[in-house]
Backbone as JSON Lines, residues from 0, in Angstrom:
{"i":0,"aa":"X","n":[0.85,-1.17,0.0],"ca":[0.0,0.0,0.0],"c":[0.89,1.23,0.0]}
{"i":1,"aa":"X","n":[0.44,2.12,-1.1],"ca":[1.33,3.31,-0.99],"c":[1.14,4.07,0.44]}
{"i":2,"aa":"X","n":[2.53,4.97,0.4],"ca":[2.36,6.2,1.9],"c":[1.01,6.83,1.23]}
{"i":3,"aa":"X","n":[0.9,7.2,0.66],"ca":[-0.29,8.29,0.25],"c":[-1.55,7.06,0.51]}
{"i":4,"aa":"X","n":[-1.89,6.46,0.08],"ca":[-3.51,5.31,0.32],"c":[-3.48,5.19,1.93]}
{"i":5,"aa":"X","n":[-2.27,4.91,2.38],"ca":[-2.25,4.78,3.71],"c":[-2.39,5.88,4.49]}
{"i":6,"aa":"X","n":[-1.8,6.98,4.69],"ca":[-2.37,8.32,4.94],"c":[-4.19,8.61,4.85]}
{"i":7,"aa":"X","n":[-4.29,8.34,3.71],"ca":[-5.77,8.68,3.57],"c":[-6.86,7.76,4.1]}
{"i":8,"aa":"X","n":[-6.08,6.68,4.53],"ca":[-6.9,5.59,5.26],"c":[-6.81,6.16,6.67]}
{"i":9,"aa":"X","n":[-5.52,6.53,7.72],"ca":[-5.64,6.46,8.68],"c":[-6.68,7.99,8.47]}
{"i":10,"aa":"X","n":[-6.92,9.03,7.6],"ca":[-7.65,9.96,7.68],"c":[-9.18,9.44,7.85]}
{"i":11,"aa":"X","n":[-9.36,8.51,6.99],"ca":[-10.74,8.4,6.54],"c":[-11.04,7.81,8.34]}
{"i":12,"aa":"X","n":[-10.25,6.9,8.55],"ca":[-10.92,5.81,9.68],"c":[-10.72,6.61,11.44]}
{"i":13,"aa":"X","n":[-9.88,7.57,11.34],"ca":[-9.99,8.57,12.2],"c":[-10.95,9.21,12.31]}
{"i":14,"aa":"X","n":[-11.95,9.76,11.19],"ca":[-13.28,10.17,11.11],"c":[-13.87,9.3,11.7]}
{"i":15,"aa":"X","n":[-14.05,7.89,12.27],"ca":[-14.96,6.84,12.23],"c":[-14.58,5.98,13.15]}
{"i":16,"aa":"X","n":[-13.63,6.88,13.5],"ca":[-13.01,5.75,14.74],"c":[-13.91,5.32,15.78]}
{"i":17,"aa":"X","n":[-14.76,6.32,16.55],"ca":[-16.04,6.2,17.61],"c":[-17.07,5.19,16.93]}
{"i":18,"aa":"X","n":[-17.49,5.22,15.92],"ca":[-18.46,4.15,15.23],"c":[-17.65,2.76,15.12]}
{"i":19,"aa":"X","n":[-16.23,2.88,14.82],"ca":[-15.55,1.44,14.64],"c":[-15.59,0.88,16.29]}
{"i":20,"aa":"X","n":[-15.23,1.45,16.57],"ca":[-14.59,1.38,18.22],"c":[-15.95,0.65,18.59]}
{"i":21,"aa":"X","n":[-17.22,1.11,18.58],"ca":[-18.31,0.88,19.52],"c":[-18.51,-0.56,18.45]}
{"i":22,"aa":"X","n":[-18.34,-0.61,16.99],"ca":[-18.6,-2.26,16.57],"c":[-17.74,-2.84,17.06]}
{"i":23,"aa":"X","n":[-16.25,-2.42,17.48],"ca":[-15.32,-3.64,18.1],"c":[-16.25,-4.25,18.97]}
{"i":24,"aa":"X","n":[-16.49,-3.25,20.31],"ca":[-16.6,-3.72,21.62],"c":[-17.88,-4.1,21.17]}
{"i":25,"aa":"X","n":[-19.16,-3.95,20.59],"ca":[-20.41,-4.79,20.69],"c":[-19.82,-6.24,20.22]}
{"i":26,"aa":"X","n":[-18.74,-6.38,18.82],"ca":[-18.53,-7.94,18.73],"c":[-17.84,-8.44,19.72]}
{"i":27,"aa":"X","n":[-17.26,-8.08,20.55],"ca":[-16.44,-8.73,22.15],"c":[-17.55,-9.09,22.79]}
{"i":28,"aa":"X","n":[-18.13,-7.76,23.17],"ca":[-19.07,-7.91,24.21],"c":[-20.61,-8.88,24.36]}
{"i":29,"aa":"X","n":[-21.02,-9.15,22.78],"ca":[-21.34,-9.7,22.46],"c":[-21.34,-11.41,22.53]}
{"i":30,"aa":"X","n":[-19.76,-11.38,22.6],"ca":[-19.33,-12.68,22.51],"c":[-19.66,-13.42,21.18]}
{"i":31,"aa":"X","n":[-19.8,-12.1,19.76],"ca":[-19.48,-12.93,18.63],"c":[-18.49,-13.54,18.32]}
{"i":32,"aa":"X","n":[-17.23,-12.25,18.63],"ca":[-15.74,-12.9,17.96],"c":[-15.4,-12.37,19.24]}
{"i":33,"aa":"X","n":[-13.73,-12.59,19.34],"ca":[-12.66,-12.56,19.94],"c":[-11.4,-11.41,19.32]}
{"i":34,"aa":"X","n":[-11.82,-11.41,17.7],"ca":[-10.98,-11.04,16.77],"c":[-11.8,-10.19,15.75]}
{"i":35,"aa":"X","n":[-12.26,-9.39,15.73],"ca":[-13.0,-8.19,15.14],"c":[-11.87,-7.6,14.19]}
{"i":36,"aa":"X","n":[-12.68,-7.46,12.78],"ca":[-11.6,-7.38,11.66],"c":[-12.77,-6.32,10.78]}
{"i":37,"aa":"X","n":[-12.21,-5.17,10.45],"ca":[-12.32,-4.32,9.75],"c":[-12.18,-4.31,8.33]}
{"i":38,"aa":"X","n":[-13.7,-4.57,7.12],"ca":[-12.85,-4.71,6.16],"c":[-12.66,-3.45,5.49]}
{"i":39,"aa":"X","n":[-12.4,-2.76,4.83],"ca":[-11.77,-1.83,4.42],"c":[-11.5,-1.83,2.43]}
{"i":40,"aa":"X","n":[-12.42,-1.02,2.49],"ca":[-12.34,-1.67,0.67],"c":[-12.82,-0.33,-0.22]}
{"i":41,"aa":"X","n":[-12.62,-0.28,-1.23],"ca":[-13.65,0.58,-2.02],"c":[-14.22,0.46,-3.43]}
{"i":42,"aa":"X","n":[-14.58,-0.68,-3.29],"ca":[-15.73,-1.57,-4.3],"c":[-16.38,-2.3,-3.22]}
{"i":43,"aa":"X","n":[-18.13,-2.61,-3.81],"ca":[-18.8,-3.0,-3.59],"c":[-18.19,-4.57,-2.85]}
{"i":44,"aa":"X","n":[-18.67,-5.22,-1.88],"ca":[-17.96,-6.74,-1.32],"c":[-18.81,-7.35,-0.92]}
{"i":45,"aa":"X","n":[-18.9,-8.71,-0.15],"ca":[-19.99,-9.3,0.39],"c":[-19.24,-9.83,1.69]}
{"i":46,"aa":"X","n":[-18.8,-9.13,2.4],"ca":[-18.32,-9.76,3.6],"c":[-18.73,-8.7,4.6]}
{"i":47,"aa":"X","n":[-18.87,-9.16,5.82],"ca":[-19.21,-8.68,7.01],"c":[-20.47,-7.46,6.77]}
{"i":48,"aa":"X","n":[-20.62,-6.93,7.67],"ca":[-21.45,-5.5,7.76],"c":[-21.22,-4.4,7.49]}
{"i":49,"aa":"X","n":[-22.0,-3.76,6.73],"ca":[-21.54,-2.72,6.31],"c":[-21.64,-1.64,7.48]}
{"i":50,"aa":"X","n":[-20.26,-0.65,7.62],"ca":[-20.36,0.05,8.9],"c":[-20.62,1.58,8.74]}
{"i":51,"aa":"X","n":[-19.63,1.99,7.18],"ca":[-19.73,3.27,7.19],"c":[-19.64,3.05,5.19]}
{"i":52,"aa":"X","n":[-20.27,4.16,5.04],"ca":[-20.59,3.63,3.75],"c":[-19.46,4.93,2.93]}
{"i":53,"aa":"X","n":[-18.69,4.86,2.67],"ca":[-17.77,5.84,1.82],"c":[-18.02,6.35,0.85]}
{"i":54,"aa":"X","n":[-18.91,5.89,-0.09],"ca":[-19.53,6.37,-1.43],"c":[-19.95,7.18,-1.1]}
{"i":55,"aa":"X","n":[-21.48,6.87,-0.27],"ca":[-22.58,7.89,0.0],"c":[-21.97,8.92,1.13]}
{"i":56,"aa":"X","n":[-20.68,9.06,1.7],"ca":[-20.23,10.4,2.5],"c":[-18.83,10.88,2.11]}
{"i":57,"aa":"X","n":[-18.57,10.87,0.49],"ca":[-17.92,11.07,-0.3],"c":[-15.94,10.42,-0.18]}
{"i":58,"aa":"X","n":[-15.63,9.49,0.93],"ca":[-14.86,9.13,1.29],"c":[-14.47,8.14,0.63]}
{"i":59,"aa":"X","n":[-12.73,8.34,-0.09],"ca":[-12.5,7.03,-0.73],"c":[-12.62,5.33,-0.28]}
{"i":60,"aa":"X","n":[-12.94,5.37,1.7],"ca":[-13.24,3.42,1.31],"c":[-14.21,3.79,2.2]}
{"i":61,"aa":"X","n":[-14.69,2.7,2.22],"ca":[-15.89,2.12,3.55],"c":[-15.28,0.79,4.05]}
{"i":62,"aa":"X","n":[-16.11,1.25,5.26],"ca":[-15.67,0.1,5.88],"c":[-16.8,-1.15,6.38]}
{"i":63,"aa":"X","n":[-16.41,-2.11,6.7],"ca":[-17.43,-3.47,7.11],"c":[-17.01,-3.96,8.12]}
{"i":64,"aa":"X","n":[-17.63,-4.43,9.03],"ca":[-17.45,-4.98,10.34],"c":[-17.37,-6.88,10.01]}
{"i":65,"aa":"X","n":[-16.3,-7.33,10.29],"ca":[-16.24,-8.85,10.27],"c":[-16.17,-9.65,11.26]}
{"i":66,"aa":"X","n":[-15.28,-10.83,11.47],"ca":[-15.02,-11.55,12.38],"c":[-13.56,-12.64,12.1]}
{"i":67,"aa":"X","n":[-12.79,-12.6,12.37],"ca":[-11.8,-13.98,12.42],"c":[-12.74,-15.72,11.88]}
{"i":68,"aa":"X","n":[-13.66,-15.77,13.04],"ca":[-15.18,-16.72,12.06],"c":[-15.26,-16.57,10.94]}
{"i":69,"aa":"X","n":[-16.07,-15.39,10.34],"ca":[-15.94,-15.07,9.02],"c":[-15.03,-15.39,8.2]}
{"i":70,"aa":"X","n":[-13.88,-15.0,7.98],"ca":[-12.88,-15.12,7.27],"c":[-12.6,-16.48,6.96]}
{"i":71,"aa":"X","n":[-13.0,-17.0,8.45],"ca":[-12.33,-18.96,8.03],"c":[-13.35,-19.28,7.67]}
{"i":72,"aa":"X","n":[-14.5,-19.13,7.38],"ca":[-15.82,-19.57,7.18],"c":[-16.15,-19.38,5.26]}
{"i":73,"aa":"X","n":[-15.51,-18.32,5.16],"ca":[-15.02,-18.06,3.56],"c":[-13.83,-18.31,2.78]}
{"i":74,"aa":"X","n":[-13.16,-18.82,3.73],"ca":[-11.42,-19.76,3.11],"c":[-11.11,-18.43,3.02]}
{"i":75,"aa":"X","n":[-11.02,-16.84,3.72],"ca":[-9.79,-16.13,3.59],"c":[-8.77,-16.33,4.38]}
{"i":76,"aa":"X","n":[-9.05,-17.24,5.36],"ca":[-7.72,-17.59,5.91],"c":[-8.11,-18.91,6.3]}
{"i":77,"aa":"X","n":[-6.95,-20.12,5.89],"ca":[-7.22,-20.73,6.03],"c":[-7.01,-21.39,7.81]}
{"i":78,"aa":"X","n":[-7.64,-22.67,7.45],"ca":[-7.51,-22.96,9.26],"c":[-6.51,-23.49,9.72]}
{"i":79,"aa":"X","n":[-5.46,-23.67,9.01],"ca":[-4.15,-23.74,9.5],"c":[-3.1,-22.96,9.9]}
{"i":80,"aa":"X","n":[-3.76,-21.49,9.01],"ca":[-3.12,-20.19,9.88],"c":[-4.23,-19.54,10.67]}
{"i":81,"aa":"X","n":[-5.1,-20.09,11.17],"ca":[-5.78,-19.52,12.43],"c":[-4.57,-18.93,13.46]}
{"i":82,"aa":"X","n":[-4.09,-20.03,13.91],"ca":[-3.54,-19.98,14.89],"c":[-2.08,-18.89,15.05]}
{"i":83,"aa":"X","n":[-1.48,-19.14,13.79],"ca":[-0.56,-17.44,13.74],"c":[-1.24,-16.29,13.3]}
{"i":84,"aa":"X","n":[-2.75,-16.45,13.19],"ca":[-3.18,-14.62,12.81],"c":[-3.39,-14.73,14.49]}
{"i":85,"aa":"X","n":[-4.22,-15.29,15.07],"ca":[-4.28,-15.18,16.75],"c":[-2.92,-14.51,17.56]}
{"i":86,"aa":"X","n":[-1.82,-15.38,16.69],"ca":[-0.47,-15.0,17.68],"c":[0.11,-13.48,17.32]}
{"i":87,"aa":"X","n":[-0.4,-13.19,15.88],"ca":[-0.35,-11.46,15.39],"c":[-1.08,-10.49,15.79]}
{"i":88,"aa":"X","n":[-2.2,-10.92,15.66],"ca":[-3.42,-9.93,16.41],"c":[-3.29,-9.18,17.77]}
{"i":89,"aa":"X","n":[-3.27,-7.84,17.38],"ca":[-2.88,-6.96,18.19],"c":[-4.14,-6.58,19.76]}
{"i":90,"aa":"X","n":[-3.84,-6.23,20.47],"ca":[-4.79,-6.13,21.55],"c":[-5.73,-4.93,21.07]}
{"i":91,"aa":"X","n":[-7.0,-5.34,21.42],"ca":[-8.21,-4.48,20.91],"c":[-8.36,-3.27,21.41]}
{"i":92,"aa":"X","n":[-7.65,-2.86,22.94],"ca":[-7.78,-1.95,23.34],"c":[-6.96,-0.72,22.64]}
{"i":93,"aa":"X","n":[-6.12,-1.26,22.32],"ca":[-4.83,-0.07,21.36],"c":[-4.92,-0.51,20.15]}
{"i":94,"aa":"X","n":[-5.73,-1.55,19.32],"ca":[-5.57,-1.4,18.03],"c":[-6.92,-1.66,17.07]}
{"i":95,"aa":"X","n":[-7.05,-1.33,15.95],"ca":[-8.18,-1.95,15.22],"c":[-7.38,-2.87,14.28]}
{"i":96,"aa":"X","n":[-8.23,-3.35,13.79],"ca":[-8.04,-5.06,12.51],"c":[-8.2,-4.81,11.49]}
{"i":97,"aa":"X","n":[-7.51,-4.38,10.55],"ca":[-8.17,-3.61,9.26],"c":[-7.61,-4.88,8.46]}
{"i":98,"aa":"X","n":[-8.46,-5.31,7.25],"ca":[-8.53,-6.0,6.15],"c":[-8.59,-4.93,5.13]}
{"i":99,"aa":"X","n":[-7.14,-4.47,4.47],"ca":[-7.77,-3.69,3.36],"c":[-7.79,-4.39,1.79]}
{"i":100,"aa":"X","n":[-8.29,-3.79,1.49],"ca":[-8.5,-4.19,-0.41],"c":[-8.25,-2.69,-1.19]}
{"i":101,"aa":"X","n":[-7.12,-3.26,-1.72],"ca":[-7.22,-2.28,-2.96],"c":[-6.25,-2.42,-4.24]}
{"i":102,"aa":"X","n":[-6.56,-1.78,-5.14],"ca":[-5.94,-2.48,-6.4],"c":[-4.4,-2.85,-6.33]}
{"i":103,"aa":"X","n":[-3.71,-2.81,-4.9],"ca":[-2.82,-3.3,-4.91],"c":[-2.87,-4.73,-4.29]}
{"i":104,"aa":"X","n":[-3.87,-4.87,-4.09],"ca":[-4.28,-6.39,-2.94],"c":[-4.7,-6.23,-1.85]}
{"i":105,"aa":"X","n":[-4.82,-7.4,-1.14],"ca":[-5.1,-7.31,0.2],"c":[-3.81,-7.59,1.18]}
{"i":106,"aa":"X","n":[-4.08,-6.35,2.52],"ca":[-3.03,-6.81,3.32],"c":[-3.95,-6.34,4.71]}
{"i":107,"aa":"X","n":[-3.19,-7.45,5.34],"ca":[-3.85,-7.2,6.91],"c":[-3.0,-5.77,7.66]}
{"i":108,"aa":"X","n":[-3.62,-4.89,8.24],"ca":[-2.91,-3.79,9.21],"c":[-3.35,-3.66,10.36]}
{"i":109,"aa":"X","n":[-2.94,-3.04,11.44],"ca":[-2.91,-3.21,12.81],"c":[-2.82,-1.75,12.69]}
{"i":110,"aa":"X","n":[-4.18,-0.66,12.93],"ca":[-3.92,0.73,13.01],"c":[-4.37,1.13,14.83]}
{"i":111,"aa":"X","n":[-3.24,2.03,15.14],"ca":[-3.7,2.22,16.22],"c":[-4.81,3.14,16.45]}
{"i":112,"aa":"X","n":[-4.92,3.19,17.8],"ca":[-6.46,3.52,17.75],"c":[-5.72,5.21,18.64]}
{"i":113,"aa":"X","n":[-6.23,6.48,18.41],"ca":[-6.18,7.41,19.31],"c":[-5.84,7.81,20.82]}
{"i":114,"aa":"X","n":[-5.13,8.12,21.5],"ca":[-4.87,8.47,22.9],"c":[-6.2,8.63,23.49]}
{"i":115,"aa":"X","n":[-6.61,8.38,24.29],"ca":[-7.65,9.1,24.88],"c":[-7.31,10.22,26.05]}
């Protein structure tokens, strides 16, 4: 991912951080996942929930609310690397899970989340 896509990501998701933040903790708290994954895209997708819609508030991505479940449930990761995305996965309190997509591919990122 270029410095510039990346810049404009931590811009876009800084706008949205309070809306991401509150889907982390409902999927914890919830006791859906353990591993709350952000997808991050800007084409239309069929994975997770849609959280913030980027088109319609003129922002280059949107984002979708997923799960670690999810992902193995769709062969994006398979179940033999379950167990090293678990050992990567950053703590929820200081980080979000971003899955991005973009015409350079997909790569997993670990963005931190704001000081409070």
């Amino acid at each position: 991912m270029s410095t510039t896509k990346f810049i404009q990501l931590e811009e876009d998701l800084q706008d949205y951080s309070f809306t991401i933040e509150k889907a982390q903790q409902a999927i914890i708290d919830q006791e859906v996942s353990k591993y709350p994954i952000f997808v991050v895209h800007q084409h239309e997708i069929e994975l997770g929930v849609l959280l913030v819609d980027g088109t319609n508030l003129g922002l280059q991505w949107s984002i979708n609310a997923s799960t670690l479940e999810e992902f193995l449930s769709k062969q994006i990761i398979q179940p033999e690397r379950v167990e090293s995305f678990k050992q990567v996965y950053k703590d929820t309190d200081q980080y979000f899970c971003c899955f991005v997509l973009s015409e350079l591919g997909a790569n997993f990122i670990f963005l931190p989340k704001e000081a409070k």
